[in-house]
C-alpha positions in Angstrom: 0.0 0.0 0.0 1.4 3.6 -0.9 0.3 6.8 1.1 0.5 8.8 -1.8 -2.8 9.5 -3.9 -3.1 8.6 -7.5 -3.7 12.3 -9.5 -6.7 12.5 -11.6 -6.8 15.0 -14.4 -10.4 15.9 -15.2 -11.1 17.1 -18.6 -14.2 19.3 -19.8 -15.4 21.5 -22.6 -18.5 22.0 -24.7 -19.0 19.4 -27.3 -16.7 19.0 -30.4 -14.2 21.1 -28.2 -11.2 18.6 -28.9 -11.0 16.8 -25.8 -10.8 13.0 -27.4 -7.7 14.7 -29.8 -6.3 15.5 -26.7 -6.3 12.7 -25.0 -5.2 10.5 -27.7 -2.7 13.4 -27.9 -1.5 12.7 -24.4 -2.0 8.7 -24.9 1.2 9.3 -27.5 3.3 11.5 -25.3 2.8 10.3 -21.8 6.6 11.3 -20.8 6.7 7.5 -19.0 3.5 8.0 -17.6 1.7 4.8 -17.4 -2.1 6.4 -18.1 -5.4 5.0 -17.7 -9.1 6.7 -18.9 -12.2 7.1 -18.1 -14.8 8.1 -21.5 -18.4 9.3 -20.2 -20.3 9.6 -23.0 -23.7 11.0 -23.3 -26.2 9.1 -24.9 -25.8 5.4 -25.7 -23.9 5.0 -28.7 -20.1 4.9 -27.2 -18.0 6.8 -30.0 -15.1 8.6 -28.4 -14.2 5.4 -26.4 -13.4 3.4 -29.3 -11.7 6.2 -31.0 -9.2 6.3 -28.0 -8.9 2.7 -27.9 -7.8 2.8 -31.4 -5.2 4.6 -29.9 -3.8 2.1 -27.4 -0.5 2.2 -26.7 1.9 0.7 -24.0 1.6 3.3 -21.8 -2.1 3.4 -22.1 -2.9 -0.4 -23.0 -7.0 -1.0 -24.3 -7.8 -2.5 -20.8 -7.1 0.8 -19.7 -9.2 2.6 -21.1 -13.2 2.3 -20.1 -16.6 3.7 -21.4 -19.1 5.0 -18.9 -21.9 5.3 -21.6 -25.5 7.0 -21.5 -25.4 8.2 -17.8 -23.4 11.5 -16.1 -20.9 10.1 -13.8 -21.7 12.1 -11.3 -24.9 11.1 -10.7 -24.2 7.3 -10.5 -21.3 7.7 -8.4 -21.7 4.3 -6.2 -22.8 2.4 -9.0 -20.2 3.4 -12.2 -17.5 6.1 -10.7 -16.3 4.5 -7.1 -16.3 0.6 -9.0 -14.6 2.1 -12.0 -11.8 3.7 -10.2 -11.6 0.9 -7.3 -11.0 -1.4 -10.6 -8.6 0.7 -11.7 -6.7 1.1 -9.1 -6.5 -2.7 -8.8 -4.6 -3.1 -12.1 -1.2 -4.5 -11.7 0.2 -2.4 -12.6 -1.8 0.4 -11.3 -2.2 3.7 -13.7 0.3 6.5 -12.7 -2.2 9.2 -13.6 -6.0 8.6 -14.6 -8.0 10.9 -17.4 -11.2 11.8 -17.3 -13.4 12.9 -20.1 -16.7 14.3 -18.9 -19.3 14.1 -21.7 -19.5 17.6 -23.1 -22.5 18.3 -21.1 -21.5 17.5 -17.8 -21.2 19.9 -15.3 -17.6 19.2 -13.8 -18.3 20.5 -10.0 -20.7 16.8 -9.3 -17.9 15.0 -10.6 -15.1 16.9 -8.0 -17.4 16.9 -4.9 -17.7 12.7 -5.8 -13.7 12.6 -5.5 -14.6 13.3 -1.6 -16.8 9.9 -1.2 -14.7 7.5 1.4 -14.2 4.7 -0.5 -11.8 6.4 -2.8 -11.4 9.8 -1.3 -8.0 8.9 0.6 -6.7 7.1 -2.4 -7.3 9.7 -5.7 -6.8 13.4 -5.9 -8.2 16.0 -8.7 -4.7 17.0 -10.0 -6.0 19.4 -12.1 -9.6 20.7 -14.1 -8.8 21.4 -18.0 -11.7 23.1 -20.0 -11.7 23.0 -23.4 -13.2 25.6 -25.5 -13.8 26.0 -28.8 -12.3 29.7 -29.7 -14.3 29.9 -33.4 -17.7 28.9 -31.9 -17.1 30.9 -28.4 -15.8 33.9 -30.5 -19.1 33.8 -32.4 -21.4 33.8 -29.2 -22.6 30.2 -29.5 -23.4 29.6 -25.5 -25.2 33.1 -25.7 -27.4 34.4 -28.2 -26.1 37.7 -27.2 -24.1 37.8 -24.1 -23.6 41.5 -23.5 -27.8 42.2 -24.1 -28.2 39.5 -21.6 -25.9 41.2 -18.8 -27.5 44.3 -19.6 -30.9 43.0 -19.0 -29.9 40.9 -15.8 -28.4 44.2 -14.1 -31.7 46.3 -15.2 -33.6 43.7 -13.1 -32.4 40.5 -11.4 -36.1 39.0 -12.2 -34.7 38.0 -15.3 -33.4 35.3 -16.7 -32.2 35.0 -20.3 -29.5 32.6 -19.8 -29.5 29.4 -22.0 -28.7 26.1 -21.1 -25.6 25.9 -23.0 -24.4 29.2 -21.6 -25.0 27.8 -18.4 -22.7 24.5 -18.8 -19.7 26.5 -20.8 -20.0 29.2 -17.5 -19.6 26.0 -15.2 -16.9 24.5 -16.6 -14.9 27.5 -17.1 -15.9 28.3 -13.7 -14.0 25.1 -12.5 -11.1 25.2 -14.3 -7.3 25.3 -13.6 -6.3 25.3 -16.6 -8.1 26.8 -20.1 -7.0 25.3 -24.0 -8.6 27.4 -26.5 -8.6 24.3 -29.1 -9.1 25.2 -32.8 -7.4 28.4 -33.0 -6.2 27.7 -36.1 -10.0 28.0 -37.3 -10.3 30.9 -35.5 -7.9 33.8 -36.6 -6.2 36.3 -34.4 -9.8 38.5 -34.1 -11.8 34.7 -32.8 -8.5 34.1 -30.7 -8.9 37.6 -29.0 -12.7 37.8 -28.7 -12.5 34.3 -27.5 -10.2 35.1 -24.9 -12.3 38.1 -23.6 -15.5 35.8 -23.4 -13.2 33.6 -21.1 -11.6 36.5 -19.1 -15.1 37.7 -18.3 -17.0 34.8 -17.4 -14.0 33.1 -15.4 -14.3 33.2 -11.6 -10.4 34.0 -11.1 -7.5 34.6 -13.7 -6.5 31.4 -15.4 -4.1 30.6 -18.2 -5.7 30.2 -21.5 -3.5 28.3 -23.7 -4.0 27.7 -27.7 -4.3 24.6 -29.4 -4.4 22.9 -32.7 -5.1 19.8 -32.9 -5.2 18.6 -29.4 -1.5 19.6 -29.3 0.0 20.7 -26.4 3.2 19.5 -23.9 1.9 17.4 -21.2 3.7 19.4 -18.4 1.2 22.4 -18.6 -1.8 20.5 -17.9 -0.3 17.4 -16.0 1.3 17.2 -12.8 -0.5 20.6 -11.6 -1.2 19.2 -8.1 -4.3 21.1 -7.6 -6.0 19.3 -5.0 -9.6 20.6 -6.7 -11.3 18.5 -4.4 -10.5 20.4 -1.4 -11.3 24.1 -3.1 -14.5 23.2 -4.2 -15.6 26.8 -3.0 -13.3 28.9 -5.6 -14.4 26.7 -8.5 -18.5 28.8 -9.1 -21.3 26.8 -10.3 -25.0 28.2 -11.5 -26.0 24.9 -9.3 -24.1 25.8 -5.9 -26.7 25.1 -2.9 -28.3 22.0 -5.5 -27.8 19.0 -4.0 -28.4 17.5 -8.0 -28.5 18.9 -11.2 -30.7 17.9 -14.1 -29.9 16.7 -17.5 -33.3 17.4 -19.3 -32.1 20.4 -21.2 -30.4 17.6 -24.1 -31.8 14.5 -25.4 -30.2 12.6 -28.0 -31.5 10.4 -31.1 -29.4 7.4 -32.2 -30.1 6.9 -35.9 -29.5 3.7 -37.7 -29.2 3.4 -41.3 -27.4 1.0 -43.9 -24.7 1.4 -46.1 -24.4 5.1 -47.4 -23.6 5.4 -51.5 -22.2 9.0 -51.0 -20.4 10.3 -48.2 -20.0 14.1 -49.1 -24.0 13.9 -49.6 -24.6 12.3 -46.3 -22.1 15.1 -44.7 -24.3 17.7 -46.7 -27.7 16.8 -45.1 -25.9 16.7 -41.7 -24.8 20.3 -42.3 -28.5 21.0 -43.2 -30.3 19.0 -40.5 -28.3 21.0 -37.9 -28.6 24.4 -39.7 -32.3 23.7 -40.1 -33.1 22.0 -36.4 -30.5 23.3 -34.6 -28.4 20.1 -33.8 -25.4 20.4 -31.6 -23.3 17.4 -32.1 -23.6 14.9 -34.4 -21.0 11.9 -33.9 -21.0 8.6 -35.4 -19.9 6.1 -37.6 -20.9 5.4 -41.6 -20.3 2.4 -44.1 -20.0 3.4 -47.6 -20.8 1.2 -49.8 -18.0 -0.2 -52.3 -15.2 0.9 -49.1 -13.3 -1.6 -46.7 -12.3 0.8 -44.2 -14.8 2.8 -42.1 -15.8 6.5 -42.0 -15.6 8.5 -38.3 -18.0 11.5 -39.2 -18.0 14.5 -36.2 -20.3 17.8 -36.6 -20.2 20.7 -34.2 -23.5 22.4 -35.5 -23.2 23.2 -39.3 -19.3 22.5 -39.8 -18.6 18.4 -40.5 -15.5 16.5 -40.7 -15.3 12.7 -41.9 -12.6 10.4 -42.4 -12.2 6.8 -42.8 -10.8 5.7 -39.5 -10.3 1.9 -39.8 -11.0 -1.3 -41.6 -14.3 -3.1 -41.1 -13.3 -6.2 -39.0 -13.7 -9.8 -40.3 -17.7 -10.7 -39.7 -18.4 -6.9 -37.5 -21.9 -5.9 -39.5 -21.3 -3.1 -41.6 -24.0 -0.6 -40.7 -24.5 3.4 -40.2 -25.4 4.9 -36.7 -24.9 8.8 -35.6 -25.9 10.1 -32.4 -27.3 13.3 -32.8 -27.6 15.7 -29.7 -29.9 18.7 -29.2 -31.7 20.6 -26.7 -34.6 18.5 -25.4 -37.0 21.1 -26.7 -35.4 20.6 -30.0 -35.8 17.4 -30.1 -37.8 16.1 -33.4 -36.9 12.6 -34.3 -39.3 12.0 -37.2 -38.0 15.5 -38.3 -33.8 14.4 -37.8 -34.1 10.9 -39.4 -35.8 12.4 -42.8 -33.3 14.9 -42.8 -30.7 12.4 -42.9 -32.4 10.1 -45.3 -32.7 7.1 -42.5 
């Protein structure tokens, strides 16, 4: 038995900020580290864990690496989070350091107060929080419809509230933060990276490094090894739910669409770039088998803009078939209305 707690980096951001490029970033350049992760996904179609375990390397074997999918982690903290890091920590050998990425739509402050519950708490710390934020879409307002209208309107009378949902979970997980990587800045130009970096300064509880990335690139020794402790400064780290004993995940449903093999993969990407123009989809995420291809197509949308590459070959006897998790808010919802728009 060692004294010394096993660090736990949790890491955040709205969806299609980056965080599975970073962690399969880190997965490559562990500086010796051996690493082990934990993937919460939201909804129950588990695509970012199998991207990272496409990744698997020595220092991050497959076995270490395990989905948590279609629940918050937080909120099933006897029954997923205290077994998956008791199992964890079991592994001969045990992980050095343990990632964890939070579905984009967690709130990260349920996830630090779990790190206090006794069968772990003398045996993990939160070395550090890392949000992740994506400097085109925060540059463009995307968590706000207008941010400065809505802090106009909030001072002229606290009665009300215009704040969104999604403003509410970027706020929160800048809020607990250690460390900030504005991710896409290549996307974003130096007037995004800058209006970006105000949206941050304003909305962040205390002054924190913002750091750009491309590409989930970034040396491991600025957001490893921080030795923050966030469990034990839970009061410094603001939350729109401090004084909730719960929070509520009803503001985002998801639909899991299932379809066959897909004759044209540009077109496909084009009615996803529609769909989410015309319904206001967040996140799209899945994988596609064209037909007439052995290898098959990852396809990720953040709203409008969609990327697609062919990730890997079909493996001998899997069933080549189509399924994309699309994510909205719950009022949003309209499955009839996302599966014609896809063609399903």
């Amino acid at each position: 038995m060692t004294l010394t707690k096993t660090p736990v980096t949790v890491i955040t951001g709205f969806l299609g900020s980056g965080k599975t490029t970073l962690i399969s970033h880190l997965m490559r350049n562990a500086g010796g580290r051996r690493l082990a992760v934990v993937v919460n996904e939201f909804g129950t179609l588990g695509v970012d864990g199998e991207i990272l375990k496409g990744c698997a390397l020595p220092d991050c074997p497959e076995e270490n690496i395990v989905e948590l999918a279609n629940g918050c982690i937080c909120c099933t903290v006897a029954d997923d989070f205290v077994p998956t890091v008791e199992a964890l920590l079991a592994m001969t050998p045990p992980p050095d350091h343990i990632l964890i990425e939070t579905s984009g739509l967690a709130l990260p402050k349920p996830l630090l107060k779990a790190f206090d519950w006794p069968d772990i708490r003398s045996r993990i710390t939160v070395d550090g929080v890392i949000a992740l934020a994506d400097a085109e879409a925060v540059a463009a307002g995307r968590f706000a419809p207008d941010v400065a209208a809505v802090d106009a309107q909030r001072a002229a009378d606290e009665s009300i509230d215009h704040e969104t949902p999604l403003s509410e979970v970027f706020e929160d997980q800048i809020g607990c933060a250690d460390v900030v990587l504005l991710t896409k800045a290549d996307l974003a130009g130096p007037e995004g990276i800058a209006a970006a970096r105000a949206v941050i300064a304003a909305e962040a509880p205390r002054p924190l490094p913002v750091v750009e990335v491309t590409e989930g690139a970034v040396d491991p020794r600025v957001i490893l090894g921080l030795e923050a402790a966030a469990e034990d400064d839970l009061h410094a780290r603001k939350s729109h739910h401090d004084g909730h004993d719960d929070h509520e995940h009803d503001d985002f449903d998801t639909v899991v669409v299932e379809m066959g093999e897909v004759a044209d993969l540009n077109a496909l990407a084009a009615r996803i770039e529609a769909m989410a123009r015309d319904l206001d989809i967040l996140r799209v995420k899945g994988y596609v088998s064209v037909t007439g291809k052995p290898m098959r197509a990852l396809v990720q949308a953040v709203g409008a803009r969609v990327r697609h590459q062919f990730d890997r070959a079909w493996k001998p006897g899997e069933a080549r078939a189509t399924q994309l998790v699309v994510i909205a808010e719950h009022d949003r919802v309209d499955e009839a209305a996302i599966k014609a728009a896809l063609g399903a």
